[in-house]
NUFINU-427005 format. One record per residue (C-alpha): residue in one letter; z, y, x negated; residue number from 1. Coordinates in nm, 3 decimals. Layout:
! residues N
+------+---------+---------+---------+-----+
! code !      c3 !      c2 !      c1 ! pos !
+------+---------+---------+---------+-----+
!    A !       Z !       Y !       X ! NUM !
...
+------+---------+---------+---------+-----+
END
This chain:
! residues 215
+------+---------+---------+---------+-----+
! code !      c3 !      c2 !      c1 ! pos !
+------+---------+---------+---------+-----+
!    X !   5.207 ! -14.817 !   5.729 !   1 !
!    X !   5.478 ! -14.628 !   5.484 !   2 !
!    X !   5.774 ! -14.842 !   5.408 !   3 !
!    X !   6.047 ! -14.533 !   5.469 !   4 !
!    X !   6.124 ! -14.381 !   5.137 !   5 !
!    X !   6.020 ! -14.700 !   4.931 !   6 !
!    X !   5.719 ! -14.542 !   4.823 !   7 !
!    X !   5.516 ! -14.844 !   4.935 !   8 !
!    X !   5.233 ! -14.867 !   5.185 !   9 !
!    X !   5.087 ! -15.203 !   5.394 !  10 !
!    X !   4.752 ! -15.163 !   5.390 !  11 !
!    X !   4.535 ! -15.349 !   5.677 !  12 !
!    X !   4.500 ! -15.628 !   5.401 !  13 !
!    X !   4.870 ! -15.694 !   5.449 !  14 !
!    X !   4.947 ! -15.637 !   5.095 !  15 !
!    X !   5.182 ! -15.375 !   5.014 !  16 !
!    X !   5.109 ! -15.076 !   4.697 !  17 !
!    X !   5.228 ! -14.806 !   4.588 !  18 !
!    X !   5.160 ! -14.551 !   4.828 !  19 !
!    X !   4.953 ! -14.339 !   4.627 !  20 !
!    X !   4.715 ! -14.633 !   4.564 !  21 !
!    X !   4.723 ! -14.715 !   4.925 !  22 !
!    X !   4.490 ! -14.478 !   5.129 !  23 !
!    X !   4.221 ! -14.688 !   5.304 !  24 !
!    X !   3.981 ! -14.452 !   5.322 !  25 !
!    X !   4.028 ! -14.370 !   4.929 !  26 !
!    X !   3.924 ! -14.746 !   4.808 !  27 !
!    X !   3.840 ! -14.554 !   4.472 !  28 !
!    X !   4.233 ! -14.548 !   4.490 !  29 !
!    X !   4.318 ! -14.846 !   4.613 !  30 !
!    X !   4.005 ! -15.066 !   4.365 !  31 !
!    X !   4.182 ! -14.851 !   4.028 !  32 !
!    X !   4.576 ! -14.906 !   4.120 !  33 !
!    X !   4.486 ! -15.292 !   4.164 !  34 !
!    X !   4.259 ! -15.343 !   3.885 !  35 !
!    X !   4.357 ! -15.074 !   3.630 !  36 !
!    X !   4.656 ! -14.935 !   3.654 !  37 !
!    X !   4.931 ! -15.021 !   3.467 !  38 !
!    X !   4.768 ! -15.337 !   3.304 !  39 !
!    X !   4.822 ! -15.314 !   2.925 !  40 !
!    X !   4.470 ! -15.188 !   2.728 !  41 !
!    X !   4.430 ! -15.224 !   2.333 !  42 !
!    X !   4.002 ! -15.147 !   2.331 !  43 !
!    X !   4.014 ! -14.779 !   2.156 !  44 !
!    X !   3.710 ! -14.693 !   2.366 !  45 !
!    X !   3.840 ! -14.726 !   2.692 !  46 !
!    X !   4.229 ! -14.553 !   2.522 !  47 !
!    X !   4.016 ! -14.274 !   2.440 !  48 !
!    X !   3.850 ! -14.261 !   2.798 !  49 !
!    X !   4.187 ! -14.286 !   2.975 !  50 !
!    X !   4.375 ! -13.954 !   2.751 !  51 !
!    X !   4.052 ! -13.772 !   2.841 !  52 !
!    X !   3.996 ! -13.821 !   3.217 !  53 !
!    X !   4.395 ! -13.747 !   3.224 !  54 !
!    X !   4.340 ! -13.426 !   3.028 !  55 !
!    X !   4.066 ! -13.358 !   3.299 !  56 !
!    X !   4.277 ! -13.390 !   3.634 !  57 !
!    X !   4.538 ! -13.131 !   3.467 !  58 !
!    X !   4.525 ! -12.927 !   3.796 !  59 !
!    X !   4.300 ! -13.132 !   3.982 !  60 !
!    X !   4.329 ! -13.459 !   4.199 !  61 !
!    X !   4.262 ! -13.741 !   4.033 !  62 !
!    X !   4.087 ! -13.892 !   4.286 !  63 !
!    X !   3.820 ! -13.629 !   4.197 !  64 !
!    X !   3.839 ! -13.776 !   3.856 !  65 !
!    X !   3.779 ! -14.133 !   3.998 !  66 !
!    X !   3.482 ! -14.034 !   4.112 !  67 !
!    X !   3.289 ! -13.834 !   3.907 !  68 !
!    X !   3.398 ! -14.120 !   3.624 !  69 !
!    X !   3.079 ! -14.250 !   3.611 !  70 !
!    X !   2.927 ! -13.901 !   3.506 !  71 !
!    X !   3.212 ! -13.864 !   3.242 !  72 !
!    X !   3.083 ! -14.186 !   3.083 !  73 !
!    X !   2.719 ! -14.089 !   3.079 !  74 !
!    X !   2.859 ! -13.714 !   2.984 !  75 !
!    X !   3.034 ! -13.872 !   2.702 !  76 !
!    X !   2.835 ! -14.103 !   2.594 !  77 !
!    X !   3.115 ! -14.388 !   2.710 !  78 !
!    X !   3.373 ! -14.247 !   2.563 !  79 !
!    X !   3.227 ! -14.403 !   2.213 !  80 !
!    X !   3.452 ! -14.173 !   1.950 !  81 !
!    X !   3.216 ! -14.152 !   1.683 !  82 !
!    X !   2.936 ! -14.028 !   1.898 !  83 !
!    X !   3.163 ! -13.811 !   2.071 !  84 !
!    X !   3.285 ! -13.633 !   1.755 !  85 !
!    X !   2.927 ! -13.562 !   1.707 !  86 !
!    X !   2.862 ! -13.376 !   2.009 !  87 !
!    X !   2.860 ! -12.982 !   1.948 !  88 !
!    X !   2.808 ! -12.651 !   2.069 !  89 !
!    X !   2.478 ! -12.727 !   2.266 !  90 !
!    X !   2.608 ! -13.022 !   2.399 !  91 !
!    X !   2.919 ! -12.759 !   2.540 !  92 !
!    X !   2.658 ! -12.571 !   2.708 !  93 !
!    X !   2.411 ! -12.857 !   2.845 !  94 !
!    X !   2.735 ! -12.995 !   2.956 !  95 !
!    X !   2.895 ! -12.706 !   3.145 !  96 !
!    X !   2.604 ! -12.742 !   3.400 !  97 !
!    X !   2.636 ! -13.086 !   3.454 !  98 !
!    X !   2.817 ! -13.106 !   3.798 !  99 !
!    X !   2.817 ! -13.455 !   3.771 ! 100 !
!    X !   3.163 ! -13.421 !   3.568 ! 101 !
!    X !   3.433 ! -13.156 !   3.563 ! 102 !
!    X !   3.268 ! -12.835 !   3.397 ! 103 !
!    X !   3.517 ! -12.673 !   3.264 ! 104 !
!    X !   3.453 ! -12.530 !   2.923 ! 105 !
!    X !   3.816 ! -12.559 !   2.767 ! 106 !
!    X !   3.828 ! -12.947 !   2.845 ! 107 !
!    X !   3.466 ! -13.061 !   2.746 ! 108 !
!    X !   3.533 ! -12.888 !   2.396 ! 109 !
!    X !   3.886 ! -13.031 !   2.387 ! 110 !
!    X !   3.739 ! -13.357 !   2.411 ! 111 !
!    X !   3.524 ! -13.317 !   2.143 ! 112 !
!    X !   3.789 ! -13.207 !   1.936 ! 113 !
!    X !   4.031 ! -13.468 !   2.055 ! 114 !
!    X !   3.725 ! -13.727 !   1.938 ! 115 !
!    X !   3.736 ! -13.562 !   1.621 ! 116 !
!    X !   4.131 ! -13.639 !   1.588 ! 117 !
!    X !   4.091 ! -13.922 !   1.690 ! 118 !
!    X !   3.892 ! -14.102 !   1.431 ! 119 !
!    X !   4.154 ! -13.938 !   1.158 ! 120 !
!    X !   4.380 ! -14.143 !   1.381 ! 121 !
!    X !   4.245 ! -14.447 !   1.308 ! 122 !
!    X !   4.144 ! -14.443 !   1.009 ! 123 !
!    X !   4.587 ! -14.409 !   0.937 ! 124 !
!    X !   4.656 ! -14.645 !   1.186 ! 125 !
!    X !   4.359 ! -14.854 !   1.185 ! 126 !
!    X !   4.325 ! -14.804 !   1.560 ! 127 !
!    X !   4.459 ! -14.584 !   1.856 ! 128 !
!    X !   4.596 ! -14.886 !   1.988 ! 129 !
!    X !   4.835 ! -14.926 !   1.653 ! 130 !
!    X !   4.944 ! -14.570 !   1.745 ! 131 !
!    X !   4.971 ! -14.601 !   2.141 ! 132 !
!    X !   5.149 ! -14.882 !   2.122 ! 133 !
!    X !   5.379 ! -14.774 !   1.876 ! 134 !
!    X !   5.566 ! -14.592 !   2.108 ! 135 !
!    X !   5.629 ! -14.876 !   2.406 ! 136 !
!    X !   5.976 ! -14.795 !   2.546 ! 137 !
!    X !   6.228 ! -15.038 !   2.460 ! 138 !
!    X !   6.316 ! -15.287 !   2.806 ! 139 !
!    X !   6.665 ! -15.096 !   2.835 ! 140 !
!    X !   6.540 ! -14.759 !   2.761 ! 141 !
!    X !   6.400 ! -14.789 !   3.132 ! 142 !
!    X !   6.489 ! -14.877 !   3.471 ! 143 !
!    X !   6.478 ! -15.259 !   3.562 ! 144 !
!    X !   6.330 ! -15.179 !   3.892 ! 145 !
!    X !   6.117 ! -14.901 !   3.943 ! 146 !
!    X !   6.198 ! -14.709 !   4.291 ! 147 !
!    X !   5.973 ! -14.377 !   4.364 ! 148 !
!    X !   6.233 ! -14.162 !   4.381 ! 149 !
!    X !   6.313 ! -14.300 !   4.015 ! 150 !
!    X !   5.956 ! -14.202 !   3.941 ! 151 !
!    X !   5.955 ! -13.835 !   4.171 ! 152 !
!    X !   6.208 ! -13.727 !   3.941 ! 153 !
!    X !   6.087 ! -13.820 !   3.607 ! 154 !
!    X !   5.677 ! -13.729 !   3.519 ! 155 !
!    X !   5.773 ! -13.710 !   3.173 ! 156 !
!    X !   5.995 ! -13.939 !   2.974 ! 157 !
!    X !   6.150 ! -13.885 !   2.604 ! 158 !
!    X !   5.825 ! -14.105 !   2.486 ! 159 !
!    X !   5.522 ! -13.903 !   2.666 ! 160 !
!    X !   5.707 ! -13.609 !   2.487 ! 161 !
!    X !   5.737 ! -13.713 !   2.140 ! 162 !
!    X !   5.372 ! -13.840 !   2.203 ! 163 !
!    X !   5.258 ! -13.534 !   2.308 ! 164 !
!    X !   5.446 ! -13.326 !   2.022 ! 165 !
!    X !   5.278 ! -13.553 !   1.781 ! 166 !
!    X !   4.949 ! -13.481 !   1.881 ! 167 !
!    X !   4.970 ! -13.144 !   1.885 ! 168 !
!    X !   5.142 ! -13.150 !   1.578 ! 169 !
!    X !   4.760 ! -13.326 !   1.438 ! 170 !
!    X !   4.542 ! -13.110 !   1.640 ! 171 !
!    X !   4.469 ! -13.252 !   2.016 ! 172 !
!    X !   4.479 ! -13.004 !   2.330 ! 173 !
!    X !   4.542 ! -13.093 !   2.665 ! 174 !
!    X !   4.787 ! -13.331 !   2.595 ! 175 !
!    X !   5.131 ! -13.229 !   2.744 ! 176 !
!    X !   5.398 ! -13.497 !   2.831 ! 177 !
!    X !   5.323 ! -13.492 !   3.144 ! 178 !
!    X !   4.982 ! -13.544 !   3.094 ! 179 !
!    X !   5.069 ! -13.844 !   2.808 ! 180 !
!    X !   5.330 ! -13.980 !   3.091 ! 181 !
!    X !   5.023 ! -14.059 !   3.337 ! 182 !
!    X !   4.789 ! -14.194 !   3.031 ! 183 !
!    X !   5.142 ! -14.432 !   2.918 ! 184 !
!    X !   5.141 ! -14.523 !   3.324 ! 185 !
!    X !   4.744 ! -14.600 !   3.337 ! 186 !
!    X !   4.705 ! -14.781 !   2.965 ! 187 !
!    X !   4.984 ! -15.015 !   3.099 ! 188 !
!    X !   5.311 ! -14.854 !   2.820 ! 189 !
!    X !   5.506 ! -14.862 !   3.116 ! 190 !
!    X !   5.497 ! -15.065 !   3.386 ! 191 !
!    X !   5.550 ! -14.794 !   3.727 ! 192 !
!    X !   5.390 ! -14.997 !   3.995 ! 193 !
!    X !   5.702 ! -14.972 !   4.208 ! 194 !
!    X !   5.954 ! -15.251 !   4.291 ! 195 !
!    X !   5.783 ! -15.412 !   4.602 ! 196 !
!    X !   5.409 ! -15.356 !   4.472 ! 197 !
!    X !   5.217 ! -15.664 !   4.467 ! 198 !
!    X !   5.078 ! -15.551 !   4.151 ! 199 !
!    X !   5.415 ! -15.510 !   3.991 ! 200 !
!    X !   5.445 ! -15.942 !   3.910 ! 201 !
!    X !   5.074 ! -15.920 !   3.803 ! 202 !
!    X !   5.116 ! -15.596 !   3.543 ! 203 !
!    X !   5.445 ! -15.782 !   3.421 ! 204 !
!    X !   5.300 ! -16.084 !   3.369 ! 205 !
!    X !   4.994 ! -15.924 !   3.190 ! 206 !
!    X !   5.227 ! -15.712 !   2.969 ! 207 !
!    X !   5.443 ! -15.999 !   2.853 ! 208 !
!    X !   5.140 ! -16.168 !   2.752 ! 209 !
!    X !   4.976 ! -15.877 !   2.535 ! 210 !
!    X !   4.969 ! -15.929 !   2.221 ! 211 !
!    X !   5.040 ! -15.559 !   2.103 ! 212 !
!    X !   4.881 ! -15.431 !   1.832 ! 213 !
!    X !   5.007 ! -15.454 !   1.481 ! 214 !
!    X !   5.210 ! -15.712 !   1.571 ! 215 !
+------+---------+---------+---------+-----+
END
């Protein structure tokens, strides 16, 4: 049942989500917004899995993404960088037959590419995470309570921007802010499980206890 405006949902379980993680018979949705989303991620691996699968649903649902995640990671070799950076033109064509992933040509080389970036990344950071996490929001640069229409009317933010200029600026595609916004909402930069969320406490919690990177 939709809570009015609230952007919440009370599922059958008599917990209450955001309502895009809420649909009963999505539980792709309902298993990632209670597990994943939101809580804060340092591994590189699974950094570089999220920016990719986020440059993937540009256009798309992303509960098509959810699902054919398993065939990204076999596609992609688990998202490991250095093999990824490897990959090249015959992997492109193998892979724009595989229907077990999004085959679309522009992506699977941007993600190549982006692998390729990404290792110069670390090696001046010493890890994505360094870099990610470089740009957490300050606690008064954002609301204290997150409503939905708070988060309707902002899919970018002055952070997913400078992100995304940054990476363009060193040579990654399919990364606009409002792409970066959703990766800074799944890797847990932001906290935008809304105000009533049982997962809101939880990704709090989690976030004041991350040690961030660097630090």
């Amino acid at each position: 049942m939709t809570n009015d405006n609230s952007g919440l949902v009370t599922g059958p379980d008599n917990l209450t989500r955001c309502k895009w993680g809420a649909e009963a018979d999505k539980p792709d949705y309902v298993a990632y917004h209670d597990n994943e989303w939101g809580f804060p991620v340092s591994d590189d691996r699974r950094l570089f899995e999220k920016i990719c699968l986020e440059g993937f649903q540009a256009g798309l649902s992303w509960l098509t993404i959810l699902r054919k995640r398993q065939g990204f990671r076999v596609a992609f070799k688990d998202f490991d960088i250095v093999k990824v950076a490897a990959m090249d033109e015959g992997d492109v064509e193998r892979l724009v037959l595989d229907a077990a992933i999004v085959r679309h040509r522009g992506k699977i080389k941007s993600t190549i590419n982006n692998a390729k970036r990404a290792l110069e990344m670390q090696k001046e950071f010493g890890s994505l995470a360094a870099y990610f996490w470089g740009y957490e929001p300050k606690q008064d640069e954002r609301p204290e309570n997150v409503t939905w229409a708070w988060l309707m009317e902002n899919p970018t933010s002055s952070h997913s921007t400078a992100i995304s200029k940054d990476l363009k600026k060193r040579g990654w595609s399919f990364v606009g802010p409002t792409t970066i916004y959703a990766f800074m909402q799944a890797m847990g930069l932001v906290n935008d499980h809304v105000e009533g969320c049982h997962c809101r406490e939880r990704a709090q919690k989690l976030r004041a206890e991350f040690i961030r990177p660097g630090m």
